[in-house]
TIFIVO-662799 format. One record per residue: x, y, z of N, C-alpha, C, CB in turn; residue number from 1. Coordinates in pm, 1 decimal. Atoms other than C-alpha are relative to their C-alpha. Glycine has a CB too. Example, Ala and Ser with C-alpha at 12.3 -4.5 7.8 and 13.67 -1.06 7.14 Angstrom:
ATOM      n.x      n.y      n.z     ca.x     ca.y     ca.z      c.x      c.y      c.z     cb.x     cb.y     cb.z  nr
ATOM     89.0   -119.0      0.0   1230.0   -450.0    780.0     90.0    120.0      0.0    -99.2      2.7    124.6   1
ATOM    -82.0   -119.0     -6.0   1367.0   -106.0    714.0    -77.0    109.0     73.0     41.4     46.2   -141.5   2
***
This chain:
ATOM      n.x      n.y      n.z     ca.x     ca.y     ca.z      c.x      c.y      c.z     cb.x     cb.y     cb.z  nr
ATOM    -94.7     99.0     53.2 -14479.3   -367.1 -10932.3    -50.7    -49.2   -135.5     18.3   -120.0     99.4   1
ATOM     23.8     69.2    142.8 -14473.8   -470.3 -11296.2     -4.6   -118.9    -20.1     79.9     24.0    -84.9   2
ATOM      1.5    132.9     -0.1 -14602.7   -810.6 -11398.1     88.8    -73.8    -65.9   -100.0    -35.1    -33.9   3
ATOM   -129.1     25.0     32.3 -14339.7  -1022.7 -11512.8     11.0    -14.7   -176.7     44.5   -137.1     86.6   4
ATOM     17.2     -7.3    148.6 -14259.7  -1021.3 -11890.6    -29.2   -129.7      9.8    117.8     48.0   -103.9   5
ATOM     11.9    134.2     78.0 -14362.9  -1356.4 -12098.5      1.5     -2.6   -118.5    -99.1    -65.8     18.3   6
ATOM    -57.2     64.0    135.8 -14270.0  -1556.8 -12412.4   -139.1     16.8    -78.4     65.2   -181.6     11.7   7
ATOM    172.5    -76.7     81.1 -14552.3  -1392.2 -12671.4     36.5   -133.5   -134.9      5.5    268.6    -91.0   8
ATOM    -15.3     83.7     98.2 -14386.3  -1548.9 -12957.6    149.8    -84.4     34.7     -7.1     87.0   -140.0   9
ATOM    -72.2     84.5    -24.4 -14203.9  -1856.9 -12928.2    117.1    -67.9    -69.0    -65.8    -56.9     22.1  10
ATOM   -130.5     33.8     94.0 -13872.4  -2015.6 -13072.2    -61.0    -90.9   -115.5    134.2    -91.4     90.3  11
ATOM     63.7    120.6    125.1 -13932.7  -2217.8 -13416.4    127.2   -118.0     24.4     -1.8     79.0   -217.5  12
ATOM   -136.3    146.4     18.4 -13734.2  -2556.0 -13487.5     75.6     79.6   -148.2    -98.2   -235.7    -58.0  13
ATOM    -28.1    -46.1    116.1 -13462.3  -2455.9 -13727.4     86.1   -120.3    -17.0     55.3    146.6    -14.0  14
ATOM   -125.1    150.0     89.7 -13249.0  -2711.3 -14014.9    102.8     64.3    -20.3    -35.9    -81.0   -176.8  15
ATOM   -113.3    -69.2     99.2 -12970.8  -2597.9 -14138.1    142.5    -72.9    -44.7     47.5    131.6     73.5  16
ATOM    -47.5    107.8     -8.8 -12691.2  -2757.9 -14275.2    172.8     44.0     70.0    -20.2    -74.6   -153.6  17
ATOM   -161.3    -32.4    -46.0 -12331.4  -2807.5 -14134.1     67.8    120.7    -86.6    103.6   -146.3    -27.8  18
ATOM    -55.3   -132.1     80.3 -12086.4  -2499.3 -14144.4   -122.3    136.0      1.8     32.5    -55.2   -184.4  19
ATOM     98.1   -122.5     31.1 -12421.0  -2288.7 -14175.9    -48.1     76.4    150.3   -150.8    -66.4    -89.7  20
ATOM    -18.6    -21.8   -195.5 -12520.1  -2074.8 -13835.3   -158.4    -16.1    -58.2     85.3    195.1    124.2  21
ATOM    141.6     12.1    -80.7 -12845.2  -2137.6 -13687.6    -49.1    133.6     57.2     13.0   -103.2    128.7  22
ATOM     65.0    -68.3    -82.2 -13068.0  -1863.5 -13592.7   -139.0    -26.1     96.3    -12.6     83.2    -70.5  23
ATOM    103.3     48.3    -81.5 -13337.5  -1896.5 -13324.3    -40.4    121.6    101.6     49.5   -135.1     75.9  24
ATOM     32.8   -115.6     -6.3 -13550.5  -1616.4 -13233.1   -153.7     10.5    113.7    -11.6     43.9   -159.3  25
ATOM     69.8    -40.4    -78.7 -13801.6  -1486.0 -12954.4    -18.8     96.6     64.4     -0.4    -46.8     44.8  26
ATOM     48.1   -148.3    -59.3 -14030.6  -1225.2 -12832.0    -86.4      0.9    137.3    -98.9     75.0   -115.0  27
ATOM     64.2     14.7   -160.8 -14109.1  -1119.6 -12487.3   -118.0     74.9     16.4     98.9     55.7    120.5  28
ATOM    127.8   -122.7    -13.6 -14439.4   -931.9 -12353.7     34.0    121.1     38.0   -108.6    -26.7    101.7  29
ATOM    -59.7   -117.2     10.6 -14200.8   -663.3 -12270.5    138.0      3.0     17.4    -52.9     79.4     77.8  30
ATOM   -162.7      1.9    -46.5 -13879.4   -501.2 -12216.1     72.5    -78.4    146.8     33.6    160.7     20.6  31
ATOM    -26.8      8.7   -126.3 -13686.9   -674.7 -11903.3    152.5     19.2     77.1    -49.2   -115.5     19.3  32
ATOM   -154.8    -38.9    -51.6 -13415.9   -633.0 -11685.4     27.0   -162.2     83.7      5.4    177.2    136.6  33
ATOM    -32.9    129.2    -37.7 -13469.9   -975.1 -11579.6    104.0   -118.2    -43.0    -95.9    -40.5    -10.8  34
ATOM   -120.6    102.2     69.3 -13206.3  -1274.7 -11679.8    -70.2    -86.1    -71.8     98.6    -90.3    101.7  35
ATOM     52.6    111.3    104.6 -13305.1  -1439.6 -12003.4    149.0   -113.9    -26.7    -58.3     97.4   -176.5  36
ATOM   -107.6     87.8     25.4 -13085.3  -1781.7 -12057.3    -38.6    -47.0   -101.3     37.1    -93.6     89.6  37
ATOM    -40.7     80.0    133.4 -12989.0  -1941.2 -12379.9     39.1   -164.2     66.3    160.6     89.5    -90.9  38
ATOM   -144.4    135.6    -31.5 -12913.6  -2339.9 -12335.8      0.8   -114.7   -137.8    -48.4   -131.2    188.3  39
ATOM      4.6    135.8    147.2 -12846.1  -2633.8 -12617.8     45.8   -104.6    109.6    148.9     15.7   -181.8  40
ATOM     26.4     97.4    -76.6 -12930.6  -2919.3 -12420.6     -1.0     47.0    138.2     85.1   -101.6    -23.5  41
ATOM     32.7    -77.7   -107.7 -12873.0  -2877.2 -12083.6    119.9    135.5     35.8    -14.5   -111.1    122.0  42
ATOM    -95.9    -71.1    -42.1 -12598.6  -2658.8 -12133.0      1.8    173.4     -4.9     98.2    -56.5    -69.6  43
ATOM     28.9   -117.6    -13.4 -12607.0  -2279.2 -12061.7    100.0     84.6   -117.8     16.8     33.1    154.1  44
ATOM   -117.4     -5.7     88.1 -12479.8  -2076.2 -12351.1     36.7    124.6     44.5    -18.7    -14.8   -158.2  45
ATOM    -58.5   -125.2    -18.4 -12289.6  -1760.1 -12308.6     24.7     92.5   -126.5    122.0    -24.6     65.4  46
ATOM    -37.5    -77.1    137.3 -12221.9  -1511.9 -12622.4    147.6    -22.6      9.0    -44.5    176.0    -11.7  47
ATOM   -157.6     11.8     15.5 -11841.9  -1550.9 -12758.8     10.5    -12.8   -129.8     76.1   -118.1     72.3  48
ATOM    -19.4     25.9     82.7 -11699.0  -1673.6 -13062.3    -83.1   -114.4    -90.0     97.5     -3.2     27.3  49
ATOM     79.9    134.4     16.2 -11944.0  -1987.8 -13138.6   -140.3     57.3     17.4     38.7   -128.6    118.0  50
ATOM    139.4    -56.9    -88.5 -12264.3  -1809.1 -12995.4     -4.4    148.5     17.1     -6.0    -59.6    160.2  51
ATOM      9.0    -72.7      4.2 -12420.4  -1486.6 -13050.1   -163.3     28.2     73.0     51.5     18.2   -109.3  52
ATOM    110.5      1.4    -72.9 -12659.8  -1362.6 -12805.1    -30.0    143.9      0.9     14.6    -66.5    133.9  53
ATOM     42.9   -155.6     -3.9 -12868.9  -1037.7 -12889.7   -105.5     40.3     36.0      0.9     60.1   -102.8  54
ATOM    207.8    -35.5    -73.7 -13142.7   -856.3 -12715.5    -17.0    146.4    -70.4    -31.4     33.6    253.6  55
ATOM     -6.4   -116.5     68.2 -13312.8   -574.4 -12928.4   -131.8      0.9     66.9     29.2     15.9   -164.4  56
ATOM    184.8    -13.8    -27.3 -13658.1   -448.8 -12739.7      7.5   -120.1     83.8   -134.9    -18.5   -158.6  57
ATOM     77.8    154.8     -3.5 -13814.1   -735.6 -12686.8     45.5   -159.1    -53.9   -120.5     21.7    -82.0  58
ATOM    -33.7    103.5     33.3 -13674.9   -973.6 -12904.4    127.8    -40.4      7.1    -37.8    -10.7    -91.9  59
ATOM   -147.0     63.4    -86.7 -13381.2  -1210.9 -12801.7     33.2    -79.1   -129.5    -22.3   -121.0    174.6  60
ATOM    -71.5    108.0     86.8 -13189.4  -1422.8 -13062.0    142.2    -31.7     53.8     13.6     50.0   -154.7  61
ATOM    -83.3     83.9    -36.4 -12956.2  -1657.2 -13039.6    103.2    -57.0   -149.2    -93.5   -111.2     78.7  62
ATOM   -118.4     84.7    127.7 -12686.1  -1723.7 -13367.9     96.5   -102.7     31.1    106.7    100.6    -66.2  63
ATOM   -112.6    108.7    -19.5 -12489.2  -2050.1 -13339.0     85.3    -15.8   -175.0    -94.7   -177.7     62.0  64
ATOM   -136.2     -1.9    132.9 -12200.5  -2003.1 -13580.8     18.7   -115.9    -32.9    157.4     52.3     34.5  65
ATOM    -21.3    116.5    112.1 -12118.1  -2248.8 -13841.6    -14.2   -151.2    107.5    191.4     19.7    -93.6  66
ATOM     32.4    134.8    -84.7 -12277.4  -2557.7 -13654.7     43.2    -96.5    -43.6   -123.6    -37.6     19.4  67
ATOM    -62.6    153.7     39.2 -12158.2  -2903.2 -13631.9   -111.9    -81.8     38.3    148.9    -54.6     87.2  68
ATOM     71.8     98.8    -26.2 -12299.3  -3255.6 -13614.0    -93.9      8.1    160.8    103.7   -113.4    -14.7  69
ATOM     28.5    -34.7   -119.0 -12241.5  -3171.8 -13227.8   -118.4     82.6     37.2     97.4     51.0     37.2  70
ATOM     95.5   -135.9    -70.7 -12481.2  -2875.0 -13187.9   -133.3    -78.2    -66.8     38.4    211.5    -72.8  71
ATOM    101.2     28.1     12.9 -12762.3  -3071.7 -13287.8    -35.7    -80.7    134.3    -10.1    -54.3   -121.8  72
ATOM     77.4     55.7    -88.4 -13053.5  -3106.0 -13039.2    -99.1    161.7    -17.0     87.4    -60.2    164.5  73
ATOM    144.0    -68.7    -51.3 -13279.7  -2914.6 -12836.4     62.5    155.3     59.0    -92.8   -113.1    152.6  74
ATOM    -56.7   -160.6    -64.7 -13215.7  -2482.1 -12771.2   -113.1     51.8     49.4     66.8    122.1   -112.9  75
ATOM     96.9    -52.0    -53.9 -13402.9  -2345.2 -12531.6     22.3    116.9     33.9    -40.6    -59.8     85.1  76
ATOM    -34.6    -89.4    -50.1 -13466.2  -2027.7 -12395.8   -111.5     23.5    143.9     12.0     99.7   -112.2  77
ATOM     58.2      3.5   -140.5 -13576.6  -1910.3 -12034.9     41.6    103.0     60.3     30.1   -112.1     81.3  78
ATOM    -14.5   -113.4    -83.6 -13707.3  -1646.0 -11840.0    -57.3    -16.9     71.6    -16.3    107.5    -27.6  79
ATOM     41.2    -15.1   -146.1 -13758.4  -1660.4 -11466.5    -78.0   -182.4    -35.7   -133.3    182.1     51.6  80
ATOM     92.8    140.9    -16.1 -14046.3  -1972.2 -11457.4    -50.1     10.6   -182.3   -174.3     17.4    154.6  81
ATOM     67.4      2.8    173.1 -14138.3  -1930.9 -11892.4    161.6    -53.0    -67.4    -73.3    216.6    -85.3  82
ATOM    -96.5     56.7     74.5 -13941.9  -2132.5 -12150.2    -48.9    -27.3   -115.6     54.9   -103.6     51.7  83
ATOM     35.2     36.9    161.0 -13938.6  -2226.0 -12495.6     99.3    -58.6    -16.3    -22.3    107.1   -116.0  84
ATOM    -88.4     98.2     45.8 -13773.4  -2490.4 -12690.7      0.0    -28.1   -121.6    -11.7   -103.2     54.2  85
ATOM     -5.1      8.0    146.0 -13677.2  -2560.3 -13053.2    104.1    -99.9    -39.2     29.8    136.9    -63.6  86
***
């Protein structure tokens, strides 16, 4: 059994200003087939029109399209029991 991936490199805090998208970026200790979650606050994000959620390898990002006042806080990400926050 393979040990479980973990968060190698961790999300940064990003500024940016209204209208502008937010990127927010992280790398795992390996490939997984496990469920990585996106949330901005406590809320779980999904990919769509507002939210772009990409997994390449290892690394996961998260684009929040032209952000508002609203989307400011805390984005985390989370796999199995490992998290990061920005």
């Amino acid at each position: 059994e393979e040990p479980a991936a973990t968060i190698v490199e961790r999300l940064k805090d990003v500024s940016t200003y209204e209208g502008e998208d937010a990127v927010f970026e992280c790398r795992l200790s390996r490939e997984t087939a496990q469920d990585a979650q996106w949330f901005l606050g406590d809320v779980p994000l999904q990919s769509n029109e507002m939210n772009e959620i990409r997994v390449q390898g290892t690394r996961h990002s998260l684009i929040l399209r032209k952000v508002t006042l609203e989307d400011c806080g805390s984005v985390s990400f989370k796999l199995g029991q490992h998290s990061s926050a920005a």
